[in-house]
TIRO-2110 file (N, C-alpha, C; in Angstrom, 1 decimal):
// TIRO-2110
45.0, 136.5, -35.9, N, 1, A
45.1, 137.0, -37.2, CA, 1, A
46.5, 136.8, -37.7, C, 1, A
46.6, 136.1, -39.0, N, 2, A
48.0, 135.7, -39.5, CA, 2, A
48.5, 137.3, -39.9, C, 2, A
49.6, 137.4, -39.9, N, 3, A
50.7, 138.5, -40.5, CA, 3, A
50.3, 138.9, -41.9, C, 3, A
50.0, 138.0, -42.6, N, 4, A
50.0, 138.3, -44.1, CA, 4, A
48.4, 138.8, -44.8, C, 4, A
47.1, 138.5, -43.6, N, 5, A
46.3, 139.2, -43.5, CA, 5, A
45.6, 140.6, -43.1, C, 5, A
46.8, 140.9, -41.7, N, 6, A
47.0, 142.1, -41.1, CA, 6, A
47.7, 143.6, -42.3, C, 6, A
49.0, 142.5, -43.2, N, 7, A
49.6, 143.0, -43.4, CA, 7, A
48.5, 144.2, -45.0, C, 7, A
47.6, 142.9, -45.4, N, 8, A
46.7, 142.9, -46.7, CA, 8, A
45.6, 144.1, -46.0, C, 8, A
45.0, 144.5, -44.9, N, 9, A
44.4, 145.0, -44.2, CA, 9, A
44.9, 146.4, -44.4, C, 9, A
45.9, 146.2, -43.5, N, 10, A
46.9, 148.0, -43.7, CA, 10, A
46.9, 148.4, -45.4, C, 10, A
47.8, 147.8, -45.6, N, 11, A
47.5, 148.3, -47.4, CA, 11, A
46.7, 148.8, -48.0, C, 11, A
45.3, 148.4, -47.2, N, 12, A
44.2, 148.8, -47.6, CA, 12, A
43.9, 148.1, -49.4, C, 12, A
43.9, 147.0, -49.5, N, 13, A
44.0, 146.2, -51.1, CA, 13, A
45.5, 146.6, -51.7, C, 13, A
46.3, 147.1, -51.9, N, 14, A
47.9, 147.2, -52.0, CA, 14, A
48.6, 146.6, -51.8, C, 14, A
49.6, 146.0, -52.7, N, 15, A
50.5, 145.3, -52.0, CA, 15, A
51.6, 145.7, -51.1, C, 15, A
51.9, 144.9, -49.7, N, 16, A
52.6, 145.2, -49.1, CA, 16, A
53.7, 145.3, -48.9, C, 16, A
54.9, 145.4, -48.0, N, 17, A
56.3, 145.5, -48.2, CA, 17, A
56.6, 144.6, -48.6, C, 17, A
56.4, 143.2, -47.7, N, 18, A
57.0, 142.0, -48.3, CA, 18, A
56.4, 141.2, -49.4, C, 18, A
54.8, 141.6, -49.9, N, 19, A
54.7, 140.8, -51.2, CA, 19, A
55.8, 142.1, -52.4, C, 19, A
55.5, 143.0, -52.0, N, 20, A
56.3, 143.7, -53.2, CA, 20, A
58.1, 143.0, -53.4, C, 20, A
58.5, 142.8, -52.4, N, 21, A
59.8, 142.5, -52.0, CA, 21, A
60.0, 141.2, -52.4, C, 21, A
58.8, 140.6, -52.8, N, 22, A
59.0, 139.1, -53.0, CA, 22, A
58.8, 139.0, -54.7, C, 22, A
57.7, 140.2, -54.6, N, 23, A
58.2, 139.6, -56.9, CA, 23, A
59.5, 140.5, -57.4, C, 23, A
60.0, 141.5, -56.1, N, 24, A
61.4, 142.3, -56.8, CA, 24, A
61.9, 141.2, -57.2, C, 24, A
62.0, 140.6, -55.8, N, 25, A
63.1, 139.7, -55.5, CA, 25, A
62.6, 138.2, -56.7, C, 25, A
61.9, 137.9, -57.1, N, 26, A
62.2, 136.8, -58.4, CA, 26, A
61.9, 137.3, -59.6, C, 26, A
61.3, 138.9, -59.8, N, 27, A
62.1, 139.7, -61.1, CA, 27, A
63.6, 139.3, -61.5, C, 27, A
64.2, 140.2, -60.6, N, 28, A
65.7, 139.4, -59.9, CA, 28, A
66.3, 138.3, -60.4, C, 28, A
65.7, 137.3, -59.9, N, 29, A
66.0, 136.2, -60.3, CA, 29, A
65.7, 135.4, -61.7, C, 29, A
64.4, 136.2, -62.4, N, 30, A
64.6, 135.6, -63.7, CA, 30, A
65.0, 136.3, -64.5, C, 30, A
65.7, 138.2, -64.2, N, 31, A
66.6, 138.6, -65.0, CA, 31, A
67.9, 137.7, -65.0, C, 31, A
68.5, 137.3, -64.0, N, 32, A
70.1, 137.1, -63.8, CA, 32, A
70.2, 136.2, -64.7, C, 32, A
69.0, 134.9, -65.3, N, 33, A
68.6, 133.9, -65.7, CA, 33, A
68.8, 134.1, -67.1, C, 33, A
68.7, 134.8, -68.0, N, 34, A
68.3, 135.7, -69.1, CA, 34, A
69.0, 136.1, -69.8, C, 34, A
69.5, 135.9, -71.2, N, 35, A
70.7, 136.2, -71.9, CA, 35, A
69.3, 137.4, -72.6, C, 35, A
70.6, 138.4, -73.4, N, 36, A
69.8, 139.3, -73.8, CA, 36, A
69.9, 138.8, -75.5, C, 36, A
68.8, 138.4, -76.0, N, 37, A
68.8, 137.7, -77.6, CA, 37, A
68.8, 139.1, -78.1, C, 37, A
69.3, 139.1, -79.4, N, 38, A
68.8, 140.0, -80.9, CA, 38, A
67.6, 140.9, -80.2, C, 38, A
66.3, 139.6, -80.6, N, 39, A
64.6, 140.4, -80.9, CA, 39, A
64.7, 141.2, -79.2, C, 39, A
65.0, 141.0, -78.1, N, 40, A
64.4, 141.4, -76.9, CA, 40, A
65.6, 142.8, -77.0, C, 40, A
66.7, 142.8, -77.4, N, 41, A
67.8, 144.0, -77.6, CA, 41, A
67.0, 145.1, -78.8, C, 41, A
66.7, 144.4, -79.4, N, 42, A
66.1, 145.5, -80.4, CA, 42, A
64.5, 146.1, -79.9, C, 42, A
64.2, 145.4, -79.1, N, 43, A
63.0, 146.1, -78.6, CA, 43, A
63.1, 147.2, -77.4, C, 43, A
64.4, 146.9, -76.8, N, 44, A
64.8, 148.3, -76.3, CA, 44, A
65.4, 149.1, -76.7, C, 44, A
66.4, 149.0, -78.1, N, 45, A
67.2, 149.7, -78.9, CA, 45, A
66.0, 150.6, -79.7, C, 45, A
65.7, 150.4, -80.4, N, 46, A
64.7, 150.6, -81.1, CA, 46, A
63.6, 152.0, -81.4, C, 46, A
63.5, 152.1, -79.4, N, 47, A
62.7, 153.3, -79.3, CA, 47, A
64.2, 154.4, -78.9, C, 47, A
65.2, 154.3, -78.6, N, 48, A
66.3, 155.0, -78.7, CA, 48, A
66.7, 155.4, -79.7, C, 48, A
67.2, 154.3, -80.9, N, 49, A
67.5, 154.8, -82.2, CA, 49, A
66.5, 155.7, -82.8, C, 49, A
65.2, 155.7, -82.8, N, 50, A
64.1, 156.2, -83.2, CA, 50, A
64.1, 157.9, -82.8, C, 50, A
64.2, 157.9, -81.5, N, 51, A
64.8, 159.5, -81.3, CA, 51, A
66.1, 160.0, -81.3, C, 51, A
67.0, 159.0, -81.5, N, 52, A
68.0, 159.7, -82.0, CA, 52, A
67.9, 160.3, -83.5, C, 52, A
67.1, 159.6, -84.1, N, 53, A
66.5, 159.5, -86.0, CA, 53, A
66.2, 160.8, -85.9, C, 53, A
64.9, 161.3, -85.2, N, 54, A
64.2, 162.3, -85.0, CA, 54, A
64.9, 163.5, -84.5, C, 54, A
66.0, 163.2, -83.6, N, 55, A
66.3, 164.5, -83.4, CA, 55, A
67.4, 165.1, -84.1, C, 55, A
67.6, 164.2, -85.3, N, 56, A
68.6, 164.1, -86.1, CA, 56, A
68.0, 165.2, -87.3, C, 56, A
67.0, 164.5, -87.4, N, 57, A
66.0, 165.2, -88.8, CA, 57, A
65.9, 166.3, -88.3, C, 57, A
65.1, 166.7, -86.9, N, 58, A
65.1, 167.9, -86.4, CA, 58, A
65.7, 168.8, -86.8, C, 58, A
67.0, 168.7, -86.1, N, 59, A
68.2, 170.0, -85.8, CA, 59, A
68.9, 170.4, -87.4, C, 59, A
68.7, 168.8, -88.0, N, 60, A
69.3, 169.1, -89.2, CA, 60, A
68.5, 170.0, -90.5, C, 60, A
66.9, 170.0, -90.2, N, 61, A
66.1, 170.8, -90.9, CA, 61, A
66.1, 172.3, -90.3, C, 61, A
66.8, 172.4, -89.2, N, 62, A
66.5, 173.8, -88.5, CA, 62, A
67.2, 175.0, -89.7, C, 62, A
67.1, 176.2, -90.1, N, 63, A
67.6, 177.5, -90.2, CA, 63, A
68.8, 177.0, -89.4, C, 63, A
70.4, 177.5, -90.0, N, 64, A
71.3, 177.9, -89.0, CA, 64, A
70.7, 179.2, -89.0, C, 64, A
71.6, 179.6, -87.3, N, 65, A
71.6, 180.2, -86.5, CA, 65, A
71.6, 181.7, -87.0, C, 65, A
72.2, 181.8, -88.4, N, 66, A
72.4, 183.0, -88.7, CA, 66, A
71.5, 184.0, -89.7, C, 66, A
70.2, 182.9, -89.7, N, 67, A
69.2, 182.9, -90.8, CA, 67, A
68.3, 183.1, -89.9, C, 67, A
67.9, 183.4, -88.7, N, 68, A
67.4, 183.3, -87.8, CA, 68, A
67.3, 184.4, -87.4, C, 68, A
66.5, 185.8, -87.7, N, 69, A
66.6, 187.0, -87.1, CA, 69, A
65.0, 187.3, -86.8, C, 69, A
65.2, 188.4, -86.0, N, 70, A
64.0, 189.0, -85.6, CA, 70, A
63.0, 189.6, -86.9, C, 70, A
61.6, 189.7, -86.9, N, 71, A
61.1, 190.3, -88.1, CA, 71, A
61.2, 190.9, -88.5, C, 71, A
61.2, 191.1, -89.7, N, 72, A
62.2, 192.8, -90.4, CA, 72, A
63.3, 193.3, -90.3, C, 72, A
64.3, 192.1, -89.5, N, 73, A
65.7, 193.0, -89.5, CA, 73, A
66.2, 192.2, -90.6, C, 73, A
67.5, 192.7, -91.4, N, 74, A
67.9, 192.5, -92.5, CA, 74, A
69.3, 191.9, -91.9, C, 74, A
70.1, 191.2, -92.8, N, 75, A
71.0, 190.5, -92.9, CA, 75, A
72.0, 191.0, -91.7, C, 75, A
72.9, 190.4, -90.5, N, 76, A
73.8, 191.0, -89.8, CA, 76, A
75.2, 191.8, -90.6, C, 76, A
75.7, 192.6, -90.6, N, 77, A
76.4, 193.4, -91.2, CA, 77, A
77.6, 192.7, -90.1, C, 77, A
79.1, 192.5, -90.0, N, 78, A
79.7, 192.4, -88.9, CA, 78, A
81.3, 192.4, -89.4, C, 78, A
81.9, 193.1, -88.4, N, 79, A
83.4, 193.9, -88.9, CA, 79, A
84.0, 193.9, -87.9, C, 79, A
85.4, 192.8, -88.5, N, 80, A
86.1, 192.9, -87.1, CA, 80, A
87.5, 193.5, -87.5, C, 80, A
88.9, 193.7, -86.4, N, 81, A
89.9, 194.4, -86.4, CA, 81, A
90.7, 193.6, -85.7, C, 81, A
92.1, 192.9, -86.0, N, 82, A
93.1, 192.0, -85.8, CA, 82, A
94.3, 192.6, -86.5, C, 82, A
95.0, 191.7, -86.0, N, 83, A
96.5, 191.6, -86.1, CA, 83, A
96.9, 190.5, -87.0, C, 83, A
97.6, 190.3, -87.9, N, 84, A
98.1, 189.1, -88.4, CA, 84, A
99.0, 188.5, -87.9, C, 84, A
99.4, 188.7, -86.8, N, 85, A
100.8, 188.1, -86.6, CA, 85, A
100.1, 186.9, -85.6, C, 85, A
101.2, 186.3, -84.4, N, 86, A
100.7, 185.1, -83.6, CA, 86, A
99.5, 185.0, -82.8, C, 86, A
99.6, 186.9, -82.2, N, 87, A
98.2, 187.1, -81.6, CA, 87, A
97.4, 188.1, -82.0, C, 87, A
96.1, 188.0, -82.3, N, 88, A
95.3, 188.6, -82.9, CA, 88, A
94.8, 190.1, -82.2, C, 88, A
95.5, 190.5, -80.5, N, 89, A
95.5, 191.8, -80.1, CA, 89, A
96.5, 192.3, -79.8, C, 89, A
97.8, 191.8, -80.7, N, 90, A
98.8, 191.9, -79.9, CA, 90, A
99.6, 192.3, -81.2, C, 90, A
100.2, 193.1, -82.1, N, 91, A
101.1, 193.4, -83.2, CA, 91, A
102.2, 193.4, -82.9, C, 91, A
103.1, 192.8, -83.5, N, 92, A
104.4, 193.1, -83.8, CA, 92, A
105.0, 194.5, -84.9, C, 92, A
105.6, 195.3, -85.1, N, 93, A
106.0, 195.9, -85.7, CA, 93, A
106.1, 195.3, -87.1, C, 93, A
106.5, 194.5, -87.3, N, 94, A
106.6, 193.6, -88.5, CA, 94, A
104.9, 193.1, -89.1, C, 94, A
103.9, 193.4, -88.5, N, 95, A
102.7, 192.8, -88.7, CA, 95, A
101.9, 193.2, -89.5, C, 95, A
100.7, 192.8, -89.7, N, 96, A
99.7, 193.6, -90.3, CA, 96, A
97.8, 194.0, -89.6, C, 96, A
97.8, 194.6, -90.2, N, 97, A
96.6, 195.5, -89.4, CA, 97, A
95.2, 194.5, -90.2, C, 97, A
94.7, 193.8, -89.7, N, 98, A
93.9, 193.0, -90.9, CA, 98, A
92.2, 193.6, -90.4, C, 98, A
91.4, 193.8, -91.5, N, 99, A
89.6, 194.1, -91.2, CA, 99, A
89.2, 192.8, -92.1, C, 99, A
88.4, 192.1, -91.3, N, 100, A
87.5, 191.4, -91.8, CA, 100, A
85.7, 191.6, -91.7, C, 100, A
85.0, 191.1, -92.8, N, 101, A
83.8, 191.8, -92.9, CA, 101, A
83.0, 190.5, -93.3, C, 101, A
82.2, 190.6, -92.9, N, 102, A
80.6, 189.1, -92.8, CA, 102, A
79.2, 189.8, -93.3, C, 102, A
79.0, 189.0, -94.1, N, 103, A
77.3, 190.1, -94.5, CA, 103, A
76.7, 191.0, -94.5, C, 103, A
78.0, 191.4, -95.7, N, 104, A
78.1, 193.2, -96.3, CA, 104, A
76.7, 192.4, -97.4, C, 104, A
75.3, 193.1, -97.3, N, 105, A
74.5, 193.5, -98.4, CA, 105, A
74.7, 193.9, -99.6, C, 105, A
75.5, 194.6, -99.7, N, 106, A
76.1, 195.7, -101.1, CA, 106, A
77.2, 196.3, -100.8, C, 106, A
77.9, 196.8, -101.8, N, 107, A
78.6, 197.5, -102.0, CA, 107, A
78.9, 198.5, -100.9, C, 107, A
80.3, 198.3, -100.4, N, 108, A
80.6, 199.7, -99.1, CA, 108, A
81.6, 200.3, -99.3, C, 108, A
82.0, 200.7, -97.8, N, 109, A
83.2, 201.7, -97.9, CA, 109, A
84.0, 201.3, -96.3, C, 109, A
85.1, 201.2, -96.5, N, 110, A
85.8, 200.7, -95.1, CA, 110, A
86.2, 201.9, -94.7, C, 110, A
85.8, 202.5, -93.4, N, 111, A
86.6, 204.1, -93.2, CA, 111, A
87.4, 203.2, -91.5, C, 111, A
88.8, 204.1, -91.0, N, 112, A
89.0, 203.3, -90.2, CA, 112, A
90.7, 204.4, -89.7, C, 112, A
90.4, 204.4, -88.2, N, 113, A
91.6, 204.8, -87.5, CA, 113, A
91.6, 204.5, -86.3, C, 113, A
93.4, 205.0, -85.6, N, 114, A
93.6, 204.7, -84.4, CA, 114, A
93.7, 205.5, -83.5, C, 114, A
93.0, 205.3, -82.5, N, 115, A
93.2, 206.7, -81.5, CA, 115, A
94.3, 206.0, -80.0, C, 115, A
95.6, 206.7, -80.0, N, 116, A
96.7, 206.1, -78.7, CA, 116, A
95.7, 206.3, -77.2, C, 116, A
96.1, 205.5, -76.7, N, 117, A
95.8, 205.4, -75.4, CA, 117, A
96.0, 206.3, -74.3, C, 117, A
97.1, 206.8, -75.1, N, 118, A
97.9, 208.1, -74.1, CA, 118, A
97.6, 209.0, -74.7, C, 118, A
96.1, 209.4, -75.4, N, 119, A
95.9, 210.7, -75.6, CA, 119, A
96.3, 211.5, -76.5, C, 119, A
96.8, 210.4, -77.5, N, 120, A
98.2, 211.0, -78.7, CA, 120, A
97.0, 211.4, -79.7, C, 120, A
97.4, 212.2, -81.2, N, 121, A
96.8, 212.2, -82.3, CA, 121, A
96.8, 211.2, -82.7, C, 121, A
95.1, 211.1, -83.3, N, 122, A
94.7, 210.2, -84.1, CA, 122, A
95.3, 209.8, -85.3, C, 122, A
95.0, 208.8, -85.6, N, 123, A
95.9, 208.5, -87.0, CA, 123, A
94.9, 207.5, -87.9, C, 123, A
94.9, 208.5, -89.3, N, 124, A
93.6, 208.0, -90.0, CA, 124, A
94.3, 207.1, -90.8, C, 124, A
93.8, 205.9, -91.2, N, 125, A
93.9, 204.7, -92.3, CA, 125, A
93.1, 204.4, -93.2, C, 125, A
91.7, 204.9, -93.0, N, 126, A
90.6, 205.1, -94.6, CA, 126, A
89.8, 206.3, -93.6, C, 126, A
89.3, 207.1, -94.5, N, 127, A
90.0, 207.6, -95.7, CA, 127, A
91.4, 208.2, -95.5, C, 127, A
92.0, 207.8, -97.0, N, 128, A
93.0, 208.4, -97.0, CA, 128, A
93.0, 210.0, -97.1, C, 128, A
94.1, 210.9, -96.8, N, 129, A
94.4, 211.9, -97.3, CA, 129, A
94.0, 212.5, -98.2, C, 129, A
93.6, 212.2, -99.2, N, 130, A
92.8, 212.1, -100.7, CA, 130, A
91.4, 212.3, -100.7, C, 130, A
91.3, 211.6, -99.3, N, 131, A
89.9, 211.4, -99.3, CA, 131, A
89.2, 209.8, -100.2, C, 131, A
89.9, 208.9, -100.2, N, 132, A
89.3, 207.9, -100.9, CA, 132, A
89.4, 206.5, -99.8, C, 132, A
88.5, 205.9, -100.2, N, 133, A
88.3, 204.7, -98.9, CA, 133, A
88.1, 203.3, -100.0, C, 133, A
88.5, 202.5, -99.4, N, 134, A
88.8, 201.1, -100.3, CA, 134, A
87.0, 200.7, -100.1, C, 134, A
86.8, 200.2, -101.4, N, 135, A
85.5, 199.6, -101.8, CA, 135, A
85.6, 198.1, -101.1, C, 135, A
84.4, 197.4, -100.3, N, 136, A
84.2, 196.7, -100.1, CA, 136, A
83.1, 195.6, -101.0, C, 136, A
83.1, 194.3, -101.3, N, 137, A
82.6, 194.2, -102.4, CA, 137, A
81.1, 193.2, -101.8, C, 137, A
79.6, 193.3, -101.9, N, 138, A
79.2, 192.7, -101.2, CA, 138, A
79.5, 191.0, -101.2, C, 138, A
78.9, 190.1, -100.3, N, 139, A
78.9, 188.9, -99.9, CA, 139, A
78.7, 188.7, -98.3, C, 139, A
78.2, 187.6, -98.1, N, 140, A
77.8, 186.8, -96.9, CA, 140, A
78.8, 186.0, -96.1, C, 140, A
79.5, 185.2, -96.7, N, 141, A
81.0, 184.7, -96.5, CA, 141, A
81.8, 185.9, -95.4, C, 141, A
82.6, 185.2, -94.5, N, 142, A
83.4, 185.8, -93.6, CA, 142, A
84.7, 185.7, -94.7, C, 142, A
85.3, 186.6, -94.7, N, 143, A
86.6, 187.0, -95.5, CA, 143, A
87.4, 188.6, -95.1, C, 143, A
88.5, 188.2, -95.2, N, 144, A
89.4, 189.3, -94.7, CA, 144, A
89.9, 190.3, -95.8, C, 144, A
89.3, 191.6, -95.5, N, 145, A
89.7, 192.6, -96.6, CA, 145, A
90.9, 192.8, -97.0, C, 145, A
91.1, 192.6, -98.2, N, 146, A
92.2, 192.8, -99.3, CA, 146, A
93.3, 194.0, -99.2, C, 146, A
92.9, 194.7, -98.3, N, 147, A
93.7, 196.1, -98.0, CA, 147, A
94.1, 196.1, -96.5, C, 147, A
95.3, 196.2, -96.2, N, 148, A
95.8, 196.1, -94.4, CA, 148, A
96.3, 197.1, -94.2, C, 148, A
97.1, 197.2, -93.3, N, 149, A
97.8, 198.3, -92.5, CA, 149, A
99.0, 198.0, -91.9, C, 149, A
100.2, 198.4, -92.3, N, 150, A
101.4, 198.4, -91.4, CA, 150, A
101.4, 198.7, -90.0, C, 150, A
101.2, 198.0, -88.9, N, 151, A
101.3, 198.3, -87.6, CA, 151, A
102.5, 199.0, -87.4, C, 151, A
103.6, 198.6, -88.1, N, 152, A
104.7, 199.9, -88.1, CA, 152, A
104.4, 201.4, -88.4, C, 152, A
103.0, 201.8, -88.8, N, 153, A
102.3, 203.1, -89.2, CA, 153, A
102.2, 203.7, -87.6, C, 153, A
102.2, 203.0, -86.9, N, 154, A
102.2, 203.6, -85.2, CA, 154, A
102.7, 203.2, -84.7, C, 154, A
103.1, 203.9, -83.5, N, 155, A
104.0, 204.0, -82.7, CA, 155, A
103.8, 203.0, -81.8, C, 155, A
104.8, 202.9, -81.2, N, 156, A
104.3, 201.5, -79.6, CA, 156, A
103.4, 201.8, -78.9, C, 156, A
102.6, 201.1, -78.6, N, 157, A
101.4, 201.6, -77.4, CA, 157, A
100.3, 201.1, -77.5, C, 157, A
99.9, 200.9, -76.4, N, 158, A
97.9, 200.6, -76.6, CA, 158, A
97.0, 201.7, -77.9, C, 158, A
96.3, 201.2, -78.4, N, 159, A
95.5, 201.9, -79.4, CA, 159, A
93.7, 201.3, -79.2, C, 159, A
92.9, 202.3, -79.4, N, 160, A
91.7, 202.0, -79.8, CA, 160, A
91.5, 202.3, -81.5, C, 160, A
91.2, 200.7, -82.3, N, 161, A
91.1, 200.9, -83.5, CA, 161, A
89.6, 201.0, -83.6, C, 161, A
88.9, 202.0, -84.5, N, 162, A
87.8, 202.3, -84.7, CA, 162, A
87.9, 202.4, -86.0, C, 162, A
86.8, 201.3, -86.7, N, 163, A
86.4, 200.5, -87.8, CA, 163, A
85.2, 201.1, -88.1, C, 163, A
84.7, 201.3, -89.4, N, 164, A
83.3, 201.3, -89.6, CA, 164, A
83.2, 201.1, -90.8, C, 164, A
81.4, 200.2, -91.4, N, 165, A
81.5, 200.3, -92.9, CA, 165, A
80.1, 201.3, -93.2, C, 165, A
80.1, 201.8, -94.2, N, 166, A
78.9, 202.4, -95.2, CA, 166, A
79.1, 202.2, -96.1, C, 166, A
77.3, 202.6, -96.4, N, 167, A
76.7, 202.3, -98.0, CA, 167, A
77.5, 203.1, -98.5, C, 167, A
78.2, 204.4, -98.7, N, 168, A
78.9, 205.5, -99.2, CA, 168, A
80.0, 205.8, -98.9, C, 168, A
80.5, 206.7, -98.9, N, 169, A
82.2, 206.9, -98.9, CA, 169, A
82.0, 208.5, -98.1, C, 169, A
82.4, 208.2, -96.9, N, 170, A
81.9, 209.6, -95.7, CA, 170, A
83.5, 210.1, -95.5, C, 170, A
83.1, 211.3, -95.4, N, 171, A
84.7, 212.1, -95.2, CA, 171, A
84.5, 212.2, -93.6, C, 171, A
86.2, 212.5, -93.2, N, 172, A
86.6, 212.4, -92.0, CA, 172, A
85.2, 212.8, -90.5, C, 172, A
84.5, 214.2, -91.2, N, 173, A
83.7, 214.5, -89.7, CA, 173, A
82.3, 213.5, -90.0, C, 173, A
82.4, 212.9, -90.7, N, 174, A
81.1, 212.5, -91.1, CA, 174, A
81.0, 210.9, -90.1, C, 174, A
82.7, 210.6, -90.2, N, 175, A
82.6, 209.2, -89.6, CA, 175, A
83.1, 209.6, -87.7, C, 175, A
83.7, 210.4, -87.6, N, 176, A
83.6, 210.9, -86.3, CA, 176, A
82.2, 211.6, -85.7, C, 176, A
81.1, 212.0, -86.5, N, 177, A
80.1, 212.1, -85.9, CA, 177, A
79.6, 210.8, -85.3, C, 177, A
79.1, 209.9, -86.7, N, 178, A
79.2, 208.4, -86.6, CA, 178, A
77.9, 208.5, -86.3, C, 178, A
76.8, 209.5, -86.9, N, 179, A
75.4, 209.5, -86.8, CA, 179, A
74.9, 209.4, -88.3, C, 179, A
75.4, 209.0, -89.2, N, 180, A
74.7, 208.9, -90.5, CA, 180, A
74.6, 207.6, -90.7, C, 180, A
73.3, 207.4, -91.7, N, 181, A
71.9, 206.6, -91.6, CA, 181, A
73.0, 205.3, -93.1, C, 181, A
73.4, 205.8, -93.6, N, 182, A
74.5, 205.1, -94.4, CA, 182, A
75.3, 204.2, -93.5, C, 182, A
75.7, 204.3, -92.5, N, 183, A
76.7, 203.5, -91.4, CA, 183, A
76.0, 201.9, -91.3, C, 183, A
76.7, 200.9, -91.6, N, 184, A
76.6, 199.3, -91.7, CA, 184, A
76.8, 198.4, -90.5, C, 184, A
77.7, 198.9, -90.2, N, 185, A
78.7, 198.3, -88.9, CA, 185, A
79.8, 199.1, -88.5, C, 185, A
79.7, 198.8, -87.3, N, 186, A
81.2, 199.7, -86.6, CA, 186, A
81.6, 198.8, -85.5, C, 186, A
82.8, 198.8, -85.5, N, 187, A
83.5, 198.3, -84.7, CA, 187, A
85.0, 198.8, -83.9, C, 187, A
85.1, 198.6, -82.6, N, 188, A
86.2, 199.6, -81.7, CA, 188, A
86.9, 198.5, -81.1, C, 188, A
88.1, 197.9, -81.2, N, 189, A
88.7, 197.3, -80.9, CA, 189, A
90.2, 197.6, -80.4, C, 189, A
90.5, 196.8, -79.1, N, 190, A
91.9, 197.6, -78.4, CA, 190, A
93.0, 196.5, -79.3, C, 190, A
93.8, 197.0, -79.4, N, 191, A
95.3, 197.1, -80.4, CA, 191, A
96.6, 197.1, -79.4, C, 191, A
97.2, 196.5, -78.8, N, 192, A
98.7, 196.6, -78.7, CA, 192, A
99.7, 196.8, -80.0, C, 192, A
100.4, 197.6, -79.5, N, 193, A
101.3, 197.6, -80.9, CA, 193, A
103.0, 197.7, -80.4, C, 193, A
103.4, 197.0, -80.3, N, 194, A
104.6, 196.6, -80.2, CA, 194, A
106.5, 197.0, -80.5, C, 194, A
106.9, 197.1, -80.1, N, 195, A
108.3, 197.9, -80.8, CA, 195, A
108.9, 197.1, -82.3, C, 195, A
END
């Protein structure tokens, strides 16, 4: 029995190692042979560009990400607390105390103080003394509220600044309970404050 009928046997109708190995092998050889024209480039370009097209349209028809909420929840409310100076947790004396606010719905109220690390008294920045709190004005846009704080207003030291917005204007135990149904966002952020 010759080899190449033994080999046709095992395979069971399949081609075997060496016929497979023999049309690799002058695939092979009439690729190397083969300039790649225009029409035969474009027929493999083609189905590439085509889902690049697609996933272009895709992503680009999606909702951003921020339009994108669970059913029935209403627009994200969000409020943050920085420094103006080089680093945003880190004040200089010379610096400013900056709140920024992202999709306020309506009309609010910025209430906001510092509690020292070392256990010192608190120190209130809205409401004032007066009792009056700076109006926030609604919008979606991220923007930095118009009203700041002298980091010179405290002393050197670590601080926890505690931020919060509401639909209304809450006096001092109202925002230290920090259980009323008016509350938007709140935010607690650590503060170095610097000599």
């Amino acid at each position: 029995m010759r080899p190449d009928s033994l080999d046709r046997l095992l395979a069971r109708g399949r081609l075997s190692g060496r016929e497979r190995e023999a049309i690799f092998e002058g695939a092979l050889r009439d690729a190397r042979g083969r300039r790649w024209t225009l029409p035969r480039l474009l027929i493999w370009a083609s189905p590439a560009a085509a889902c690049a097209v697609a996933l272009a349209l895709f992503l680009g028809a999606r909702a951003p990400a921020d339009h994108l909420r669970a059913k029935g929840e209403g627009p994200r409310v969000r409020l943050g607390v920085e420094c103006g100076g080089e680093s945003s947790s880190r004040c200089a004396s010379t610096d400013k105390i900056l709140f920024r606010v992202e999709g306020v719905p309506t009309k609010a109220y910025l209430s906001a103080y510092a509690e020292p690390g070392d256990a010192g008294e608190r120190v209130w920045f809205f409401p004032t003394a007066e009792g009056t709190a700076p109006e926030v004005e609604a919008g979606e846009a991220p923007r930095i509220f118009d009203r700041a704080v002298a980091a010179r207003s405290l002393r050197a030291g670590a601080y926890q600044i505690h931020a919060l917005l509401a639909s209304r204007r809450l006096s001092r135990e109202e925002i230290l309970a920090a259980s009323d149904e008016s509350i938007l966002a709140r935010q607690t952020t650590r503060l170095e404050v610097g000599p």
